[in-house]
C-alpha positions, 0 to 999 in steps of 0.5 A: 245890874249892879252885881251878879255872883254865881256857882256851876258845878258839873260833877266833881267840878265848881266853878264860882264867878261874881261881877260887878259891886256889891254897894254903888256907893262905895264900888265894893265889889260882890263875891261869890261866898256873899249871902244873900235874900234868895226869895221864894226859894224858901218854898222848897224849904217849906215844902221839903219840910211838909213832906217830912211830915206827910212821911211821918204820918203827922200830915195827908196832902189830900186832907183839908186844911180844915181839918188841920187849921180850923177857921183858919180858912173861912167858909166851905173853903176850909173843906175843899182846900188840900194840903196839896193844893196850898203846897202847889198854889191850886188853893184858889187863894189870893196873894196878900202883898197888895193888901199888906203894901197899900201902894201895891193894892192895884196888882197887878196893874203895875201902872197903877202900882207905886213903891211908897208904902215899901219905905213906910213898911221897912221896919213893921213887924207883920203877924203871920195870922194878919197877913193870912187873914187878908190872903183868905178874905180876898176874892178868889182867884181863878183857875189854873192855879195862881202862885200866892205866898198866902198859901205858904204862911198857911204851910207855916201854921200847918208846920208849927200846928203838928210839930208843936214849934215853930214852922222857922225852927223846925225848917232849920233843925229838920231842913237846914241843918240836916243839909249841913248848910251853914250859910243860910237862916231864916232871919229873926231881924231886918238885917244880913248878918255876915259878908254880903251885897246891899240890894236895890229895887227899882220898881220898874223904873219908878224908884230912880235910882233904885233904892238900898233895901238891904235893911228890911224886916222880913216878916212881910213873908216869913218862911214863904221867901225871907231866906238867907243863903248862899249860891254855894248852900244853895246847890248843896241842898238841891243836890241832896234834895235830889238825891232823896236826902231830904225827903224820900225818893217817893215824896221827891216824886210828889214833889216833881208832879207839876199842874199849870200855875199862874206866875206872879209875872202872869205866865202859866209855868208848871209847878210841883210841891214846892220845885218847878222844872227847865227844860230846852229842846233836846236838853235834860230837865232841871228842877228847882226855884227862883225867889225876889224879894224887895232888890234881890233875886236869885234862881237854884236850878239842880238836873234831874240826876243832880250832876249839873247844878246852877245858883246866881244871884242878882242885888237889883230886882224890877229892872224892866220899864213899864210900855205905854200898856202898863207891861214890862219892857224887854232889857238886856239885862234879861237877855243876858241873864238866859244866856248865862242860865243856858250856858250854866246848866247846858255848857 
């Protein structure tokens, strides 16, 4: 791992840490203060911001998506498909990454997945509509549920259909600045304005050595996971999410009610309305979310009573080798990022 930086804070005290570089080229080193892509972290933006609108009256969770989007899903799936289940990844609908990245169309056969169409999709402008239109019109998956971005540009639409602006403008008056977060934008460009690590990807060891993806257009996934923050802005909005700052305490508990969902790695986790708990044996439940994007990662865990908070953020993303079965090899690198997460949130 070429860089980690992170922040704990445990009450009144912060501790911020950073190790490593931030460019491989030059040895500059990553801080703490750094911004950084932070992924599907974003959700819990997108989420917290449906809510608001669920308390407004604008918005029924139980709803079909229908009733909102019409003909934005197609067939009798316009009809049983919730606002809830888009929110919770219990919609039945199909991830477009493998459709929008030709050399990812086998997903997840990792084997048979390559990083080409990456570089060849650096800099293309994605629509929110087409990538939506290739989520839609995939076969359905199974249940549990199966976490899909799809259902989040579909989110964005819902945003920008009741607010009459768009789902990035509303998030950052009604999201961002109401948490006073002045670190972190839902980017309008390829790049990261401000001090910050350049990222690299090394698609399970088939770009060697991982490639700068610092530069990227990030509207391959909009207001599902093109976030910037910071490790700081991070643990200061879920602490006031927590809180019942953000939304009220009754939306947070809809928040926080969890169904079995597929990961993207393929292990069933729990998930609620945009937040996801950790939890160990004997140990308070933290609830927040992790988010990659192509080189970077990042995980936002906040407890249960908001006074133990964890962010750390990572500039290398699929660091695992494939098995001869086409699986992800256990590394180091994932040991040694669990023990920084279990002394993190547990001391």
């Amino acid at each position: 791992m070429p860089g980690l930086f992170a922040e704990v804070r445990d009450g009144d005290q912060v501790w911020r840490g950073a190790a490593g570089v931030a460019d491989v080229a030059t040895s500059r080193p990553v801080t703490a203060d750094m911004r950084h892509r932070v992924g599907s972290i974003n959700k819990t933006f997108t989420a917290a911001a449906v809510l608001q609108q669920v308390e407004s009256g604008r918005i029924d969770l139980d709803a079909p998506i229908g009733r909102y989007l019409p003909g934005a899903v197609p067939g009798e799936r316009a009809d049983a498909i919730t606002v809830r289940m888009l929110i919770n990844h219990t919609s039945g609908l199909a991830e477009y990454l493998p459709y929008a990245y030709p050399s990812l169309k086998a997903f997840p056969d990792l084997a048979n997945t390559g990083p080409q169409s990456l570089d060849d999709h650096r800099f293309t402008r994605f629509h929110r509509a087409e990538l939506i239109e290739m989520g839609v019109t995939a076969p359905a998956v199974g249940t549990p549920g199966v976490y899909s971005n799809t259902n989040y540009l579909l989110l964005a639409q819902l945003l920008e259909q009741v607010t009459a602006t768009t789902a990035e403008r509303y998030i950052t008056r009604n999201v961002i600045e109401h948490a006073g977060l002045r670190d972190t934008e839902l980017p309008t460009g390829p790049y990261v304005d401000g001090s910050h690590s350049q990222i690299y990807e090394a698609w399970f060891g088939m770009i060697d050595p991982p490639r700068d993806y610092s530069v990227f257009d990030m509207s391959y996934a909009g207001p599902s996971a093109s976030l910037i923050s910071t490790v700081a802005d991070l643990n200061r909005f879920y602490g006031m999410l927590l809180a019942g700052e953000i939304v009220s305490p009754s939306s947070l508990k809809q928040m926080q009610r969890t169904v079995p969902v597929i990961s993207q790695e393929g292990k069933t986790i729990d998930y609620g309305l945009g937040l996801h708990p950790m939890d160990a044996p004997g140990q308070d439940t933290f609830w927040g979310h992790g988010g990659t994007v192509w080189g970077a990662g990042a995980l936002a865990m906040t407890r249960a009573d908001g006074k133990r908070q964890m962010s750390v953020a990572v500039n290398m993303q699929r660091w695992n080798r494939l098995d001869s079965t086409g699986k992800p090899q256990p590394h180091p690198i994932d040991d040694a990022l669990d023990a920084l997460y279990r002394v993190a949130m547990y001391g």
